[in-house]
DOKOL-11223 format. One record per atom (N, C-alpha, C, CB): residue number from 1; atom name; x, y, z. Coordinates in steps of 0.1 Angstrom, whole numbers, padded with zeros to 4 digits, always signed. Glycine has a CB too. Layout:
% DOKOL-11223
+-----+----+-------+-------+-------+
:   i : at :    px :    py :    pz :
+-----+----+-------+-------+-------+
: NUM : CA :     X :     Y :     Z :
...
+-----+----+-------+-------+-------+
% end
This chain:
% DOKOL-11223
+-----+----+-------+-------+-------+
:   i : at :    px :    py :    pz :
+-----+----+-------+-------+-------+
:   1 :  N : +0008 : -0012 : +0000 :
:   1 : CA : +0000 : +0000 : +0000 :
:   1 :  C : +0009 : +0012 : +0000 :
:   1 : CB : -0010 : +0000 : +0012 :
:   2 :  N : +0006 : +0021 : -0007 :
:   2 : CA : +0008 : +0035 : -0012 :
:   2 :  C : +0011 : +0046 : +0005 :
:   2 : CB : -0009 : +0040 : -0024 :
:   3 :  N : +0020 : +0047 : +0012 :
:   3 : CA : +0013 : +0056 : +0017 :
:   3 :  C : +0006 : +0047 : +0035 :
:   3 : CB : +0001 : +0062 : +0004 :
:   4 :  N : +0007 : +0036 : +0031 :
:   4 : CA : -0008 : +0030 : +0040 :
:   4 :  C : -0022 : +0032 : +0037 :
:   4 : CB : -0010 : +0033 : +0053 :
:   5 :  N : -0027 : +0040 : +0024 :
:   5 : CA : -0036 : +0040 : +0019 :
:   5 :  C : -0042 : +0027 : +0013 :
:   5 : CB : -0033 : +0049 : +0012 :
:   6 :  N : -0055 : +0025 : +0013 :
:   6 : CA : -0061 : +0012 : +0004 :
:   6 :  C : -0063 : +0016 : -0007 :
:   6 : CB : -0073 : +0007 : +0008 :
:   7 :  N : -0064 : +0003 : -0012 :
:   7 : CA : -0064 : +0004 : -0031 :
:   7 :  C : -0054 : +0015 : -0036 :
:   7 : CB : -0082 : +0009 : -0038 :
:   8 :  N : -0041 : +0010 : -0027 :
:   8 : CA : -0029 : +0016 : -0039 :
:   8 :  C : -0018 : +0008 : -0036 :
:   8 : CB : -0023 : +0033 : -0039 :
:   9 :  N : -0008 : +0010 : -0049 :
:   9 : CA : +0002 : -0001 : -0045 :
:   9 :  C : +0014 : +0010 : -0049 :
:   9 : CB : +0001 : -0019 : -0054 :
:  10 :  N : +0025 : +0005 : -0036 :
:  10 : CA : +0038 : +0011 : -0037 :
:  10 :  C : +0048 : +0008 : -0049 :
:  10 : CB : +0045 : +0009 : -0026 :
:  11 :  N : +0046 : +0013 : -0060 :
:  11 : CA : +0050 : +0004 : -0073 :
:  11 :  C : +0068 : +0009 : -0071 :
:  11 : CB : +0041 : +0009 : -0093 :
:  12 :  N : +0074 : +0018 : -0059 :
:  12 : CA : +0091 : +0015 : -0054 :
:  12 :  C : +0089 : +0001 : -0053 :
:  12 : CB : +0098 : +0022 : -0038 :
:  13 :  N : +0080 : -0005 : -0039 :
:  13 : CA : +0081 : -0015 : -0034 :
:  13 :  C : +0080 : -0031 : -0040 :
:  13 : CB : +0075 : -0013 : -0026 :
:  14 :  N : +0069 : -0026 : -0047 :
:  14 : CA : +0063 : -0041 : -0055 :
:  14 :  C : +0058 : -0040 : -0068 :
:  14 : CB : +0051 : -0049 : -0047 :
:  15 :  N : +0062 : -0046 : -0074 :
:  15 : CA : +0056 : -0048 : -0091 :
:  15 :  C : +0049 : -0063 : -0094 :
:  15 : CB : +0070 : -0048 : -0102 :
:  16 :  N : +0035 : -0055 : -0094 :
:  16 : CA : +0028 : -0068 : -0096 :
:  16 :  C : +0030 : -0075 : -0108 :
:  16 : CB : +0014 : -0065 : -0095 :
:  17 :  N : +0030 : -0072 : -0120 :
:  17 : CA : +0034 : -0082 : -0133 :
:  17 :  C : +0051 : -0086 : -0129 :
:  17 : CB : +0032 : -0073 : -0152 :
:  18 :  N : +0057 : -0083 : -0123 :
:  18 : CA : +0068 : -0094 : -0117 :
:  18 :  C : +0067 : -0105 : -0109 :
:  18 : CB : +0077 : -0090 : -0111 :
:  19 :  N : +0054 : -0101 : -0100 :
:  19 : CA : +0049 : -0115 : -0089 :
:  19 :  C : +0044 : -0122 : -0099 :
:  19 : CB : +0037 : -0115 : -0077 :
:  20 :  N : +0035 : -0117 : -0109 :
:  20 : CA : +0024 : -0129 : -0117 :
:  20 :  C : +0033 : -0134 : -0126 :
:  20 : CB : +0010 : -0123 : -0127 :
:  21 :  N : +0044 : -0130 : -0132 :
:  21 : CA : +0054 : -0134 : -0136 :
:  21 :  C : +0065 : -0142 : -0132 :
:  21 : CB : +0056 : -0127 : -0139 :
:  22 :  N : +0068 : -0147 : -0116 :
:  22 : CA : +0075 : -0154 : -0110 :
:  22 :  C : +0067 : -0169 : -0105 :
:  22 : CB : +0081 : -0146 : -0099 :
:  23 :  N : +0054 : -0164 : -0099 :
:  23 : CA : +0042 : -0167 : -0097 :
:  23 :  C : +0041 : -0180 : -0111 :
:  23 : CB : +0033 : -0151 : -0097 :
:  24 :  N : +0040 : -0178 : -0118 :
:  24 : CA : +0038 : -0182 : -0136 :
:  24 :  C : +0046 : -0195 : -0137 :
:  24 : CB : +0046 : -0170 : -0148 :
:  25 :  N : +0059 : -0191 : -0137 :
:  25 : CA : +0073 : -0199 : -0135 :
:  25 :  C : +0071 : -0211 : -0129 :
:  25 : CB : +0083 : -0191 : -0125 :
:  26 :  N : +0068 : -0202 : -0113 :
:  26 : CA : +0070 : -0216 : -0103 :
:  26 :  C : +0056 : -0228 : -0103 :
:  26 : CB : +0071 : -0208 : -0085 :
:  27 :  N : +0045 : -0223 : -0114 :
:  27 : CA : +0033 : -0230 : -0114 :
:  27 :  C : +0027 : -0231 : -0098 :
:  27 : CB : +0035 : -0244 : -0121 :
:  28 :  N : +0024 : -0217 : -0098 :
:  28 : CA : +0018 : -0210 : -0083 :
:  28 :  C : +0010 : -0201 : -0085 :
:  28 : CB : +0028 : -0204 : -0072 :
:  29 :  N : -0003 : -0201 : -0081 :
:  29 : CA : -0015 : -0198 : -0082 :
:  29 :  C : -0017 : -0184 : -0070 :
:  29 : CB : -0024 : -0211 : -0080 :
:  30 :  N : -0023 : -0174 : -0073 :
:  30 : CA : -0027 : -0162 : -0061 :
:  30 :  C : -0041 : -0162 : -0059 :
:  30 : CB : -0023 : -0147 : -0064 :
:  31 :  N : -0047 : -0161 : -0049 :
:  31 : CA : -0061 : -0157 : -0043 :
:  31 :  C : -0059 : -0139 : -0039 :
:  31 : CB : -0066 : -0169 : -0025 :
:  32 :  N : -0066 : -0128 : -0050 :
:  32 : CA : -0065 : -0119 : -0043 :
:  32 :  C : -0080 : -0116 : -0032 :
:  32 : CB : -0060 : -0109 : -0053 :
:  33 :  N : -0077 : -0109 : -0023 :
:  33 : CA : -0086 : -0102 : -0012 :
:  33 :  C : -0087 : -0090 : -0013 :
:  33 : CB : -0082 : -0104 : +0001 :
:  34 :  N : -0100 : -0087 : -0009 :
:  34 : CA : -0103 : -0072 : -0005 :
:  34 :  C : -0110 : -0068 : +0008 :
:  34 : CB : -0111 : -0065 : -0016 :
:  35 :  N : -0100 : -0061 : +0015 :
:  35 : CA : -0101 : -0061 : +0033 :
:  35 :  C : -0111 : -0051 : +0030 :
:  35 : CB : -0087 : -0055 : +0045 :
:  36 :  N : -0119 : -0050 : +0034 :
:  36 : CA : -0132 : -0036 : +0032 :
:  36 :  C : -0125 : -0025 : +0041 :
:  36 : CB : -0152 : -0041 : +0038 :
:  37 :  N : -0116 : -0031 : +0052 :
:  37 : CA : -0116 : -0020 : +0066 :
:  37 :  C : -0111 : -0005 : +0059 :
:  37 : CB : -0105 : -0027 : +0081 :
:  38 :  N : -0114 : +0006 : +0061 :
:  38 : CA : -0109 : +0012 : +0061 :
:  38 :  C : -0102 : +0018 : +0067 :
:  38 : CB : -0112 : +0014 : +0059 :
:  39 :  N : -0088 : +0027 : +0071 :
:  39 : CA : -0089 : +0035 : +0082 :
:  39 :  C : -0093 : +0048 : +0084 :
:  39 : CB : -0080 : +0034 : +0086 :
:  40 :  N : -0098 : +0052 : +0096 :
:  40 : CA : -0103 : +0063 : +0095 :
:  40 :  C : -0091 : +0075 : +0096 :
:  40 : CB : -0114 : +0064 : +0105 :
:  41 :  N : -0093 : +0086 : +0090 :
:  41 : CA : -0082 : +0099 : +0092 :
:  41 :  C : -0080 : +0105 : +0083 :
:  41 : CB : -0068 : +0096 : +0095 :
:  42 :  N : -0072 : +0112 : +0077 :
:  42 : CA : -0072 : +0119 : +0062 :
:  42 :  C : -0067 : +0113 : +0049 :
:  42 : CB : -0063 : +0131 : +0063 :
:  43 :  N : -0070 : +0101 : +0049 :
:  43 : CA : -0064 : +0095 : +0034 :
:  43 :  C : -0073 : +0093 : +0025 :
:  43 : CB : -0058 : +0081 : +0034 :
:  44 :  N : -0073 : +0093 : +0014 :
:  44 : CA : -0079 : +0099 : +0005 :
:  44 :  C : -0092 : +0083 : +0003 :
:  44 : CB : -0066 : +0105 : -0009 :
:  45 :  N : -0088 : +0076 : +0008 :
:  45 : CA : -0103 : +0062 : +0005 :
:  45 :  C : -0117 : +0065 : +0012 :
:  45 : CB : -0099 : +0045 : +0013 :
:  46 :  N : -0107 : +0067 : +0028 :
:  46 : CA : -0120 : +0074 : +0037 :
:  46 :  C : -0124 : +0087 : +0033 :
:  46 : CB : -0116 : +0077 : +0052 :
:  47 :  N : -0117 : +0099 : +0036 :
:  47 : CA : -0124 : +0113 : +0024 :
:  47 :  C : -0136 : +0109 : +0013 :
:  47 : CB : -0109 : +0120 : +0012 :
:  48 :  N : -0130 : +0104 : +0004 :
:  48 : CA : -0139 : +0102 : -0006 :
:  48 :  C : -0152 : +0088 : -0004 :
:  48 : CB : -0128 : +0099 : -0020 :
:  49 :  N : -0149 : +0081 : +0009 :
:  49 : CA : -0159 : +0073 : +0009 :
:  49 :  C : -0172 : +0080 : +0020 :
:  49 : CB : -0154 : +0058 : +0012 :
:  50 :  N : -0169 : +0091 : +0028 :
:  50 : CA : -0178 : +0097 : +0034 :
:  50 :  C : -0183 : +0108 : +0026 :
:  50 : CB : -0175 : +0100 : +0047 :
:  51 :  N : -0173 : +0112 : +0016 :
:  51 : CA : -0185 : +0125 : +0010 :
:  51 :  C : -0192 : +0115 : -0003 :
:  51 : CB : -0172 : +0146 : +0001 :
:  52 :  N : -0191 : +0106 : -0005 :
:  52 : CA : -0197 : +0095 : -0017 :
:  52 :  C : -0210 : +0088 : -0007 :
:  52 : CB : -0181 : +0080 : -0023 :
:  53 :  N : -0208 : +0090 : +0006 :
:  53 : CA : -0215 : +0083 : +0014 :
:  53 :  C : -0214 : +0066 : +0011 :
:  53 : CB : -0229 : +0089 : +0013 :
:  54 :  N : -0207 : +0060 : +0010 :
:  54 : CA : -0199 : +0045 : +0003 :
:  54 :  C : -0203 : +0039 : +0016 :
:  54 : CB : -0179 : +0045 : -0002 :
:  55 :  N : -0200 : +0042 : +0031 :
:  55 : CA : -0196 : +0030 : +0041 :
:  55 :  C : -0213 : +0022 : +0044 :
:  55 : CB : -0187 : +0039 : +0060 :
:  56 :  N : -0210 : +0015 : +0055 :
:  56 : CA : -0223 : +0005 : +0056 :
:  56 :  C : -0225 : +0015 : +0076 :
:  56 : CB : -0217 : -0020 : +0054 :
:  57 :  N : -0240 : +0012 : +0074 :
:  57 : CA : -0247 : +0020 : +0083 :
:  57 :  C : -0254 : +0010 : +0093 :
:  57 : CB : -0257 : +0028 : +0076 :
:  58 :  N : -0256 : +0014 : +0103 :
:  58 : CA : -0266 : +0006 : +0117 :
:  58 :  C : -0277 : +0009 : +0113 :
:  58 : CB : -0266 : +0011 : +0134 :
:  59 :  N : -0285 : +0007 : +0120 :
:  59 : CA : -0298 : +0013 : +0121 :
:  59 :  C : -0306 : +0024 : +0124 :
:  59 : CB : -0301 : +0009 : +0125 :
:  60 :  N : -0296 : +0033 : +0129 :
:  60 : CA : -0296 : +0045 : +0133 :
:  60 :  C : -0289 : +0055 : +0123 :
:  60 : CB : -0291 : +0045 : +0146 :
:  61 :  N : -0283 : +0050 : +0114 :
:  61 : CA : -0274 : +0059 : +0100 :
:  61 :  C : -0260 : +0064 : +0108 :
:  61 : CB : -0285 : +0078 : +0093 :
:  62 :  N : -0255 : +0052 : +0115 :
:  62 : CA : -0238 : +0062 : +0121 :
:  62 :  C : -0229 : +0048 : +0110 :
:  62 : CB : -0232 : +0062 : +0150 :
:  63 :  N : -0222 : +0051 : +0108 :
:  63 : CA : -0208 : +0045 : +0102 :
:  63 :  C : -0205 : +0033 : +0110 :
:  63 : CB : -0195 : +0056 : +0103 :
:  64 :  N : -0204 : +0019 : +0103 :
:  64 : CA : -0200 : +0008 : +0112 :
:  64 :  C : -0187 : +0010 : +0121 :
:  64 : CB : -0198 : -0003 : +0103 :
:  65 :  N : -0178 : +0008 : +0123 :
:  65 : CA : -0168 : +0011 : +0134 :
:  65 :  C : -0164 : -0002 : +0136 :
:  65 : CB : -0173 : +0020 : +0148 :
:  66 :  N : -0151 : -0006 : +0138 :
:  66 : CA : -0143 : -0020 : +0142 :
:  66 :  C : -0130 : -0017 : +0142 :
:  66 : CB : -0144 : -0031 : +0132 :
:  67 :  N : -0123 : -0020 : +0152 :
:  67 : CA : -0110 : -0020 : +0151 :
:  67 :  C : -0101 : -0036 : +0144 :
:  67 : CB : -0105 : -0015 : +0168 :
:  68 :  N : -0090 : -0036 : +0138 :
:  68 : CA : -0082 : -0043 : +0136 :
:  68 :  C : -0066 : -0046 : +0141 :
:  68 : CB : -0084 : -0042 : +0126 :
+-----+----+-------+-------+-------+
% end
């Protein structure tokens, strides 16, 4: 992750068509995931997912909340 931002990748750190490309080689397979969690604070997933209104709600309309 970019930053520690979600849905970005540190392309200094990692290049994904070189994993799928080693990955390939060794006849090894990847399961990707998507952690929904966000974190809350000024990075640009949370910003844009409360003014998009994107997160999941109670029953009362407040923002789910969980720590990890």
């Amino acid at each position: 992750m970019y930053h520690y931002n979600d849905f970005t990748i540190d392309k200094k750190k990692f290049d994904p068509l070189e994993l799928n490309l080693w990955l390939k080689e060794e006849k090894l397979h990847y399961v990707p995931i998507i952690d929904a969690g966000i974190a809350i604070g000024e990075n640009n997933a949370y910003k844009d997912g409360i003014k998009k209104d994107l997160f999941i709600k109670n029953s009362k309309g407040d923002y789910l909340l969980g720590k990890v």
